[in-house]
C-alpha positions in Angstrom: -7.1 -11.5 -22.0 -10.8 -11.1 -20.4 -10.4 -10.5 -16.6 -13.8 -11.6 -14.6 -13.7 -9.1 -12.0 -14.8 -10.8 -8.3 -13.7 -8.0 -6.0 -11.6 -4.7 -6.0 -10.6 -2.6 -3.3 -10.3 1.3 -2.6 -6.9 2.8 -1.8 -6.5 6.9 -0.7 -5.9 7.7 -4.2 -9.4 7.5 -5.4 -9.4 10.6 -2.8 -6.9 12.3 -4.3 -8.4 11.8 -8.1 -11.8 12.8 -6.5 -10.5 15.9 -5.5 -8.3 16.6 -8.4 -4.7 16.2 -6.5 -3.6 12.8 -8.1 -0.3 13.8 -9.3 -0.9 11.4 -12.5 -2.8 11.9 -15.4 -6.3 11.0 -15.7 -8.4 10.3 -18.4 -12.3 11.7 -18.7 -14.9 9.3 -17.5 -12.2 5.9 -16.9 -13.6 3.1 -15.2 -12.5 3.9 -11.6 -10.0 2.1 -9.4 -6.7 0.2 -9.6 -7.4 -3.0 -7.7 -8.9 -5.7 -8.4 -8.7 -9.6 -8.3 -11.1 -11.9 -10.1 -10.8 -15.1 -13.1 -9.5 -15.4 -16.6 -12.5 -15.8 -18.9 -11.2 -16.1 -22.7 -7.8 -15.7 -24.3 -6.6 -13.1 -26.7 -5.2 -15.2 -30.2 -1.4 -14.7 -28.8 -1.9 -15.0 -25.0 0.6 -17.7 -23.4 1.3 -17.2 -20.0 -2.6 -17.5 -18.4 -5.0 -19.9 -18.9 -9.1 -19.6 -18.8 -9.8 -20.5 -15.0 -6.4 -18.9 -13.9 -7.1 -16.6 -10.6 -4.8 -13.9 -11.4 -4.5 -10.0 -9.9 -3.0 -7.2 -12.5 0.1 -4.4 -12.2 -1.7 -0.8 -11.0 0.9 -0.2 -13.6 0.3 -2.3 -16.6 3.8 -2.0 -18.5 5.8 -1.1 -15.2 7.8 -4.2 -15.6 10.9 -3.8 -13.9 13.4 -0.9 -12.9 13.1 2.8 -11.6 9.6 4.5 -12.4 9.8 6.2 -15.5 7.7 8.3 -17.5 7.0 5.4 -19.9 5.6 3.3 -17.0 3.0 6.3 -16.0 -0.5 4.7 -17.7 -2.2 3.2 -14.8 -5.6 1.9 -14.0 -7.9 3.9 -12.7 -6.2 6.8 -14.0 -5.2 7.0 -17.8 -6.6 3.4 -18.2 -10.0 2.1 -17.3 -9.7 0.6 -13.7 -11.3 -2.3 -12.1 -15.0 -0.8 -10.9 -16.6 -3.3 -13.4 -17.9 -6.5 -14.0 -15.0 -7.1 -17.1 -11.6 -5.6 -17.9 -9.3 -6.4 -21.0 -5.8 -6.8 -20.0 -2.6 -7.2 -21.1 -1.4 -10.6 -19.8 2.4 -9.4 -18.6 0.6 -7.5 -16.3 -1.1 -10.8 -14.6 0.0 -11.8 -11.2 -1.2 -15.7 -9.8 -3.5 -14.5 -6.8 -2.0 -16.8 -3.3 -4.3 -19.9 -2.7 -4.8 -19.2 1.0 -6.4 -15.7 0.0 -9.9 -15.4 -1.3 -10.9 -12.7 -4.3 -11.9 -10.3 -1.8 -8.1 -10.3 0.5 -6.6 -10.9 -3.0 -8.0 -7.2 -4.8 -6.4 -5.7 -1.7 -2.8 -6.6 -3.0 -1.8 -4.3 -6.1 -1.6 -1.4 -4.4 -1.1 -1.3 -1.0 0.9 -4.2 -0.8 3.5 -3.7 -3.3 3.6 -0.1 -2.0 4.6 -1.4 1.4 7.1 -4.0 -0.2 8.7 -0.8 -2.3 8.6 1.1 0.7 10.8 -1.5 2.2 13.0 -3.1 -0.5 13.2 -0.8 -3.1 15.7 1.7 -1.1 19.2 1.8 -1.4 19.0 -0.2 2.0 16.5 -3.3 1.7 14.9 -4.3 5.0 17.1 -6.5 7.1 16.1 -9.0 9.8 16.6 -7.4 12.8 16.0 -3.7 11.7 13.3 -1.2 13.6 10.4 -0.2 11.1 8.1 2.5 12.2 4.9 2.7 10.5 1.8 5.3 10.9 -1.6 4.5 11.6 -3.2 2.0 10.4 -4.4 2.2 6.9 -3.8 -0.2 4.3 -0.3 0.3 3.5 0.7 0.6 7.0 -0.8 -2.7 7.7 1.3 -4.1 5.0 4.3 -2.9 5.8 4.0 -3.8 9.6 2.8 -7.4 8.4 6.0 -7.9 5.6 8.2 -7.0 8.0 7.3 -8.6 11.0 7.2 -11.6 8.6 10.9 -10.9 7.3 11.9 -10.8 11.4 12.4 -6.7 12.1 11.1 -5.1 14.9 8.1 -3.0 13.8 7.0 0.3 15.9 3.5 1.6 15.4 1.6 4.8 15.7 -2.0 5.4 16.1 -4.8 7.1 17.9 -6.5 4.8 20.1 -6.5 2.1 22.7 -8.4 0.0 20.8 -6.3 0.1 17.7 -3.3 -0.6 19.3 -4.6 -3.6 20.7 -5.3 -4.7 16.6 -2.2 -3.4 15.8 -0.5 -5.5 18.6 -2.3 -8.5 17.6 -0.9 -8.2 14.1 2.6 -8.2 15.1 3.5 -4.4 16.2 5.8 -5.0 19.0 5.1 -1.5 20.1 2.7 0.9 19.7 2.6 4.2 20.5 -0.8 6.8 20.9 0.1 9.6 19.2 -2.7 11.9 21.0 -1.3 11.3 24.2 2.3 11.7 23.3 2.9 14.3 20.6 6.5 14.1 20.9 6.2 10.4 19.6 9.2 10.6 17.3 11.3 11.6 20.5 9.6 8.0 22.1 10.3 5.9 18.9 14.0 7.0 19.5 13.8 6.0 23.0 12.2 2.6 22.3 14.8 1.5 20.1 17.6 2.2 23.0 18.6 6.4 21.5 19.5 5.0 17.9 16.0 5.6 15.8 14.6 3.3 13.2 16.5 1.8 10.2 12.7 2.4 7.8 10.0 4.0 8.3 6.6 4.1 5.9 6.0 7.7 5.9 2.3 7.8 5.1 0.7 11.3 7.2 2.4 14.0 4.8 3.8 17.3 6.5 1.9 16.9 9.6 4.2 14.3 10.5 7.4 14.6 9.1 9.3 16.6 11.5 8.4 13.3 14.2 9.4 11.0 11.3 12.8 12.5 11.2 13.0 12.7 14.7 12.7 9.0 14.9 15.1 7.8 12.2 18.1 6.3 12.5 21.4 8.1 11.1 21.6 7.0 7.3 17.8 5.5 7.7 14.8 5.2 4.9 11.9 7.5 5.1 9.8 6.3 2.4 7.5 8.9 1.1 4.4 7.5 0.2 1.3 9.1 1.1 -0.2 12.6 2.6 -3.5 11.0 3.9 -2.9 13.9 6.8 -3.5 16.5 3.8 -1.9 19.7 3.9 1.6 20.9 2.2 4.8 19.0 2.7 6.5 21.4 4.5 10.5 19.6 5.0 12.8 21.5 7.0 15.9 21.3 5.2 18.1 21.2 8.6 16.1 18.9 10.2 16.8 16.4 7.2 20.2 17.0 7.0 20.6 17.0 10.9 18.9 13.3 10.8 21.3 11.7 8.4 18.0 10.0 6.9 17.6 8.9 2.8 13.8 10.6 1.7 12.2 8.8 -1.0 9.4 9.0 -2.6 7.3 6.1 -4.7 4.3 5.5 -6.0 3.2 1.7 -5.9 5.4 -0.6 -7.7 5.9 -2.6 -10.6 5.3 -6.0 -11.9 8.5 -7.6 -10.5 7.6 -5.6 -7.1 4.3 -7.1 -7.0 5.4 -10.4 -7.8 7.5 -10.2 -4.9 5.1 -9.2 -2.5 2.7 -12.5 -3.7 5.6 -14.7 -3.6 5.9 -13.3 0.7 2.4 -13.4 1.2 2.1 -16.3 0.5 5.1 -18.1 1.9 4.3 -16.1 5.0 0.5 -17.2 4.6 0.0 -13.5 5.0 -4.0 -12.6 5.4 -4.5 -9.1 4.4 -6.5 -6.8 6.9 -10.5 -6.3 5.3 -12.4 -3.7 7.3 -15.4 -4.0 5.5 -16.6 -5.4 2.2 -19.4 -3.7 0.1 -21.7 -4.6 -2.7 -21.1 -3.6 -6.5 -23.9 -1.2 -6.1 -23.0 0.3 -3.4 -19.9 1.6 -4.8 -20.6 5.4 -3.7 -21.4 4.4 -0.3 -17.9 2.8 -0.1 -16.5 5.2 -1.1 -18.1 7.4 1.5 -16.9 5.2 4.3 -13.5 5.0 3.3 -13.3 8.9 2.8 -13.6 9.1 6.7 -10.5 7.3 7.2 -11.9 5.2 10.6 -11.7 1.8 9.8 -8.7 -0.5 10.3 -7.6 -2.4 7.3 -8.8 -2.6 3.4 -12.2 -1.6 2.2 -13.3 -3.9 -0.5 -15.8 -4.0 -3.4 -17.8 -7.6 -4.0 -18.4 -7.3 -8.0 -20.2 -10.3 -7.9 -22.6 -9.6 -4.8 
């Protein structure tokens, strides 16, 4: 089917592609990036499942339908497929996902990959978040933001990290029940354990990369999740074996999610009447200077693409 493209977001692996460390393959000149949101404009001869009119959001992963991530799952937009940066994309209707009604195009082309990385990060372990668990998440990028959203919403306790007063404050006002500055207090992992009474956190959304692993393990809970899911730190992941094996923690890494993942993550956001975080929202032609902004990792939430400006 024809996908009208309203809006599409940027996510830290247009960074990585950029500077030739995206671990997947891709293709010479492909449209760029993997989100996106916008209308359903005509109908391929054996389409059944959408409708022209239908406000729908597609699978970073196309034919990632269901199941571990396997090899035959890897073509993804923005990488080996053409991506969202346009004003029409072709897709393959079982990769269609019905956007929320609360959420407009622009919080909608924020979803498919952040989101339903959170919600892997999360649920997809071989411990699914719990009401009543601790979830520590770092900074205060878009993943972060939806995995301290989903599971304040699913009733845990969610710890937060980050650099600055002001941020906390956000991050407060979004449901952190406590924050911690980690350039005041370098030790934070040590203070994570002591805010949740010497036992550590049940998950935690491991997004800084080496930097901050050896404070992530310090803050998990024996038999915990660190979910591996990002390096935005940069820099080598450098694991000490002993510390890993001292904490008792499960490491995992993912890489977004597939279609039953992301349907998931719509169905909570919109029970929960989630709003996803926007920090800023360009125009289509000022895609590079997006881009730009983004790469210097300040802002607090999603930065979004209007197609239609």
């Amino acid at each position: 089917m024809l996908l009208r493209v309203h809006a599409t977001s940027l996510n830290y692996r247009e960074i990585l592609i950029l500077n030739g460390r995206y671990p997947l393959p891709v293709k010479p000149n492909a449209v760029a990036l993997c989100d996106g949101a916008g209308e359903v404009v005509a109908l391929g001869e054996n389409v059944r499942r959408v409708k022209v009119g239908d406000r729908r959001i597609a699978s970073v992963f196309p034919y990632w339908m269901d199941g571990p991530f396997e090899g035959g799952s890897a073509p993804q937009l923005g990488g080996s497929l053409d991506g969202l940066l346009t004003e029409y994309a072709v897709l393959p209707e079982e990769s269609l996902v019905p956007i929320p009604e609360h959420l407009s195009y622009e919080e909608a082309a924020t979803l498919p990959c952040a989101a339903v990385t959170a919600w892997n990060a999360l649920t997809g372990g071989a411990r699914p978040l719990q009401s009543g668990d601790d979830v520590l998440v770092l900074g205060s990028g878009g993943v972060s933001l939806f995995a301290l959203q989903l599971a304040k919403a699913a009733g845990a306790r969610v710890i937060a990290t980050t650099s600055t007063d002001q941020k906390a404050e956000r991050l407060r006002a979004l449901g952190a029940h406590e924050v911690v500055n980690y350039r005041r207090t370098p030790e934070w992992g040590v203070e994570v354990r002591r805010l949740t009474g010497g036992r550590g956190v049940q998950h935690v959304v491991e997004v800084g990369g080496g930097g901050t692993m050896p404070q992530s393990l310090e803050a998990v809970a024996i038999a915990g999740n660190v979910s591996l899911v990002g390096a935005v730190a940069g820099g080598p992941w450098l694991i000490d074996g002993s510390a890993v094996f001292s904490s008792g923690a499960v490491l995992r890494p993912l890489i977004a999610g597939s279609h039953a993942q992301l349907a998931s993550v719509v169905r909570a956001v919109q029970l929960h009447g989630i709003r996803p975080v926007v920090a800023r929202v360009f125009g289509f032609h000022e895609a590079p200077a997006a881009l730009a902004w983004y790469a210097e990792r300040q802002a607090l939430g999603k930065t979004v693409i209007k197609v239609d400006a």
